[in-house]
N, C-alpha and C positions, 0 to 999 in steps of 0.2 A: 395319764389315765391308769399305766398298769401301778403307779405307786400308790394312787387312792384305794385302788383293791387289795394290794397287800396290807395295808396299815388297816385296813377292815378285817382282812382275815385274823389279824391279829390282836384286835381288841375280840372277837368271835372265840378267838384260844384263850385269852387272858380271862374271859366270864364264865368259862365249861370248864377251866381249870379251878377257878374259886370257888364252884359251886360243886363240883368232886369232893372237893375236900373240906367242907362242911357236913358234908353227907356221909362220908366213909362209914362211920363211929354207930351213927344209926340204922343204916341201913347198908346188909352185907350183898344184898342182891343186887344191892347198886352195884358194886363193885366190878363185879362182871360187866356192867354194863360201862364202867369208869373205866374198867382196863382196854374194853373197846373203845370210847369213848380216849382214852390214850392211846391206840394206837389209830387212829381217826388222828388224832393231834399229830403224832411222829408222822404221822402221814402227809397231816399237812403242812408241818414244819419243816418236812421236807421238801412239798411241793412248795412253801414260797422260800425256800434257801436256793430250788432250781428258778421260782418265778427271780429271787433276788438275782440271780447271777442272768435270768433271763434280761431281765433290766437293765445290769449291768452293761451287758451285750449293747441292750436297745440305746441306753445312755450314750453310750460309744459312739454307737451307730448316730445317735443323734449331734453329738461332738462334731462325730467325722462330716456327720451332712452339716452340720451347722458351719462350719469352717471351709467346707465346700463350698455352702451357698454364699458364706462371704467373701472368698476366692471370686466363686460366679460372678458377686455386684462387681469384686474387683475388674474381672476379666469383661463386663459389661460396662463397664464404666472406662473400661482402656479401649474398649473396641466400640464405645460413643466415640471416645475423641481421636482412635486410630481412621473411624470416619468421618469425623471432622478434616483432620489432618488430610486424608485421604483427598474429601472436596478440596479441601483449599488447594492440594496438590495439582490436582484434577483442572481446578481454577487456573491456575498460574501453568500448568502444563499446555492446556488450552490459549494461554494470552500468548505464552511461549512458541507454541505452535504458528497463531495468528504474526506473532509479530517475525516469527521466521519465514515465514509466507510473504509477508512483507517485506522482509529485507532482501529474499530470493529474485521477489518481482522489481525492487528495484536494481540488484546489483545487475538482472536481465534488460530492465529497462538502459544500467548505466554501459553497460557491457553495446548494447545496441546500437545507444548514442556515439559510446565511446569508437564504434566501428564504422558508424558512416563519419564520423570525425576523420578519420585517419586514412577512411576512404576518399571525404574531401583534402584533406593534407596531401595527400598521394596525388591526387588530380590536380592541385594545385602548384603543389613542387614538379610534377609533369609539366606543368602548362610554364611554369617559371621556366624552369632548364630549355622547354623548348622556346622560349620568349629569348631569356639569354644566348642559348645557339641562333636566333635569327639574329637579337642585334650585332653577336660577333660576327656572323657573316656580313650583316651589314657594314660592320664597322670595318672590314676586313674587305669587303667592295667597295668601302667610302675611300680607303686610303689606295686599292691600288689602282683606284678611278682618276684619284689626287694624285697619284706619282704621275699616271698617264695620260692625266693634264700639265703638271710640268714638264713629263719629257717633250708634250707637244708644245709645249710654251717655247722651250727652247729648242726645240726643232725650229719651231716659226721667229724665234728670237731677232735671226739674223737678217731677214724678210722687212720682219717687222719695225727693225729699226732701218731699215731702207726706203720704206717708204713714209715713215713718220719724220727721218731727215727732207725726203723728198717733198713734205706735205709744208715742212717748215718754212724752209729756202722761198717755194714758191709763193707763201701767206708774206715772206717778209723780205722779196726778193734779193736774192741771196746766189749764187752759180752754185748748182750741186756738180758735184763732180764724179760719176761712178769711177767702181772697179776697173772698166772696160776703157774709160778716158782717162786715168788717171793716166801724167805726160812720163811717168818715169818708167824703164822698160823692168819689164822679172817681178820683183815685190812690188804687188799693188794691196793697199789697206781696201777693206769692205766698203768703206765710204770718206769720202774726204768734201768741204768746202772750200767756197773761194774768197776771202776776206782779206783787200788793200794787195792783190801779187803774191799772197801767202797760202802756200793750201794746210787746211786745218785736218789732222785726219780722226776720225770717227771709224774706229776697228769694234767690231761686234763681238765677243766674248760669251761663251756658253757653258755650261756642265756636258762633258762627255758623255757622262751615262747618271744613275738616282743618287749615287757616291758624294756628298760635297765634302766632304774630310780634305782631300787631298784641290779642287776648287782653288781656296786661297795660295799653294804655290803653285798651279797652274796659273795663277793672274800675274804672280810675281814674277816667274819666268815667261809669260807674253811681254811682260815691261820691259826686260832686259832685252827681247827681239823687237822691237821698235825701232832700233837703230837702222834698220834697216831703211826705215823711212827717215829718219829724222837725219840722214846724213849727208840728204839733198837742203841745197841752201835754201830754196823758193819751200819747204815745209818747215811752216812753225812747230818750231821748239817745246809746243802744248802741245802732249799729245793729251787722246781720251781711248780709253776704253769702257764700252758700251758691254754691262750686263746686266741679266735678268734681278727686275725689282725682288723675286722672291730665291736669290740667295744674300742678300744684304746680309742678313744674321750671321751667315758666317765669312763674313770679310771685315779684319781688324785693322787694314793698315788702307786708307784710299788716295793717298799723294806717295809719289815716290820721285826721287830725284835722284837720273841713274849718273850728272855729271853733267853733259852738254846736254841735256835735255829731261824734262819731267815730264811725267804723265800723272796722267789723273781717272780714277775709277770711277762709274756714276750709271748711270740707270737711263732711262728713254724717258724718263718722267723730268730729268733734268738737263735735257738738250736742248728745250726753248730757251731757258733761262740762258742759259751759258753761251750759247747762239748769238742770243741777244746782244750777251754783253761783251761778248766779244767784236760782235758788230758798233757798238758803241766808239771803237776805237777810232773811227772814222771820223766822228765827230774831233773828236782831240790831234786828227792829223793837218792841225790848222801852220806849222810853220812857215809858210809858203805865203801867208797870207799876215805875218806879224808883219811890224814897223821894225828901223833897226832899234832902236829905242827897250824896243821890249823884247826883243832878242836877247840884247845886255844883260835885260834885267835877269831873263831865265837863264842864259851860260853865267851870268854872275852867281845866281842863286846853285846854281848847280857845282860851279867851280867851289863855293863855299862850302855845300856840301863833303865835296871831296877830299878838299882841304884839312877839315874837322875831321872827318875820319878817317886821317891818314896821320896828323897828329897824335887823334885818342890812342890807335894802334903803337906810333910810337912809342906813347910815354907809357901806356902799359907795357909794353914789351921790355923798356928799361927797368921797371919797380919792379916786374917779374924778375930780371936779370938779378936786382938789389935784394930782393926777398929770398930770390934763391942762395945769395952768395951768405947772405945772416943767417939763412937759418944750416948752411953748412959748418958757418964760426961759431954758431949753436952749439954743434959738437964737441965745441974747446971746452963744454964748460964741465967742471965737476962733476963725478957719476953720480954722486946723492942730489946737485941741484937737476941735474940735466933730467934726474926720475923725477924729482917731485915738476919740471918742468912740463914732461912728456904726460906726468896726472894732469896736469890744468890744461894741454891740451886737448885730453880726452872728454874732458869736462866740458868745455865750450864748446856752443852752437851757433852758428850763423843762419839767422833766416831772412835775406835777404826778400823783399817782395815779390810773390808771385805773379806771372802774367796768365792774364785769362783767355782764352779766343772770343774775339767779340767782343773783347773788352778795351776801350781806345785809353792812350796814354796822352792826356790834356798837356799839352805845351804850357798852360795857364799852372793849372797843378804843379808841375816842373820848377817853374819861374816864382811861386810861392813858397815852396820846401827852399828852394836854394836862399830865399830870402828869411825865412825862417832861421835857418843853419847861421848865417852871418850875425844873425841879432844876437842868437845865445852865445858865439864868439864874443861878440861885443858884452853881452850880459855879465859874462862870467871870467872877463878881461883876460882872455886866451890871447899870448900876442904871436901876433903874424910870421908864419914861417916865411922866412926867404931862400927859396933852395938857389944854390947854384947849379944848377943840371947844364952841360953844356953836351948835348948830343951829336952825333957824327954825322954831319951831312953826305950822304947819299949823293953820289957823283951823277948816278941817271936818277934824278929827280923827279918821276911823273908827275903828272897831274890823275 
């Protein structure tokens, strides 16, 4: 606006100055009124060199605001999307918020669980420990209920095998013979019977005390005091000793043979049997009652017996003599033969057949091997040794 007004004032001066000066020439009275009329113009040439520089000013001013106000849009347009930003902040500050709230509530939730958990675990590991301290107690009064049934076992051991002999005898009648009757004076066994004028004796054997380690040569030194008994002629030469079925386990050795006489280890569970079969004997004491005939036949068979193995003895005793004295002349021979000798000793094994218990040796088998042995002789045309052995007869010759 103010520049429209200037560029008028001054087409206003450009038309009062051309028209001065056309007039000058004719008219002098103008003059005065041109030279007003000029300082009217300085006047206002002045006043628009102040409106210019007034403008100038306003121009400025208008710059400055105009750059401002695009500053403004700027600063309006950053503070649109500083509250943009701002929401969305606000947004996700909030979900942020929310889902902290939720993670709070859960870790209280897990923290809760996790507490009666551990407060079950506690109560439970309580309940176990005192479960395990009962059954140790238990177990702990199972075993010394069990030792104090064994010591009472063999407390009653000795009782009890007194009257289970006594129950026997009388079911298969038999002469029991106690303690108190037995006929020989000082050493009397716990129990003895009477079978054929023999007394049989039946000594009852126990554990001391709950210790069996030491058990097994306690039985072994009772064996060797038997003699005591076995030294009368009218007690057979079997002895027994009677122990409790639950130390079996620790007993390795149940026959022993101390020289004139053997005993035998065994339990109350095996005194019928043995009872029995030693009563059986009776049946076989038939001599009395053979013909002479078959007398013969049995001192024949037995004479033959004795015969054979008083020969076998011999003739072993002599090849032992002949092996010892070879392998002494063994020595003669060269130190490099006599090593690579003494090697093929060490080299060879003999495994002669094993015997089994319970396992019988067939007379039939016997008499087939030996028959077998003769063929491959023949087979493999081995010819017949003929030894001259001539052995020293024995001036006291038994039978």
């Amino acid at each position: 606006m103010d520049i429209i007004i200037v560029i008028t004032l001054v087409l206003i001066l450009a038309a009062v100055v051309f028209l001065i000066t056309r007039k000058t020439v004719d008219n002098s009275p103008l003059q005065d009124a041109l030279e007003e009329e000029r300082n009217k113009i300085s006047d206002l040439e002045k006043k628009v060199a102040a409106k210019e520089v007034e403008i100038n000013i306003h121009q400025q001013s208008i710059e400055i605001a105009n750059t401002k106000l695009t500053s403004f849009e700027q600063i309006k347009i950053e503070k649109t999307q500083f509250q943009e930003r701002l929401k969305l902040i606000e947004i996700e500050r909030n979900n942020l918020k929310n889902e902290n709230t939720k993670l709070i509530q859960e870790e209280e939730n897990r923290n809760t669980t996790l507490r009666k958990s551990i407060e079950s675990t506690n109560t439970l590991q309580e309940s176990l420990e005192n479960e395990k301290q009962r059954v140790n107690d238990d177990r702990v009064k199972e075993a010394q209920q069990e030792l104090e049934n064994l010591k009472q076992t063999w407390r009653d051991h000795e009782k009890d095998v007194e009257n289970h002999l006594q129950l026997i005898c009388h079911n298969h009648v038999i002469k029991y013979i106690s303690q108190e009757d037995f006929p020989h004076a000082r050493n009397k066994p716990d129990n003895s019977i009477e079978i054929m004028d023999q007394l049989i004796v039946f000594d009852a054997k126990s554990p001391a005390n709950d210790d069996l380690n030491n058990f097994p040569k306690y039985i072994k030194l009772q064996t060797e005091n038997l003699n005591k008994y076995a030294k009368h002629e009218d007690v057979k030469k079997d002895l027994f000793l009677v122990i409790p079925s639950n130390t079996l386990h620790v007993i390795k050795q149940f026959t022993y043979n101390i020289g004139d006489y053997n005993v035998y280890i065994i339990t109350k569970d095996s005194l019928e049997p043995i009872i029995l079969s030693l009563k059986k004997i009776e049946e076989y004491e038939f001599a009395d009652k053979l013909s002479p005939e078959e007398r013969d036949n049995v001192c024949r068979i037995i004479g033959k017996f004795a015969h054979t193995t008083k020969r076998r003895i011999q003739i072993d005793q002599f090849f032992a003599e002949e092996f010892l004295d070879t392998l002494q002349k063994a020595k003669q021979l060269p130190k490099e033969i006599l090593e690579s000798v003494i090697e093929f000793e060490n080299a060879e094994k003999l495994n002669p057949p094993m015997e089994k218990r319970k396992k019988q040796i067939i007379t039939n088998d016997l008499r087939e091997k030996s028959i077998q042995i003769k063929k491959e002789i023949q087979i493999r045309d081995i010819p017949e040794i003929q030894a001259n052995i001539k052995f020293v007869e024995n001036q006291n010759n038994d039978q």
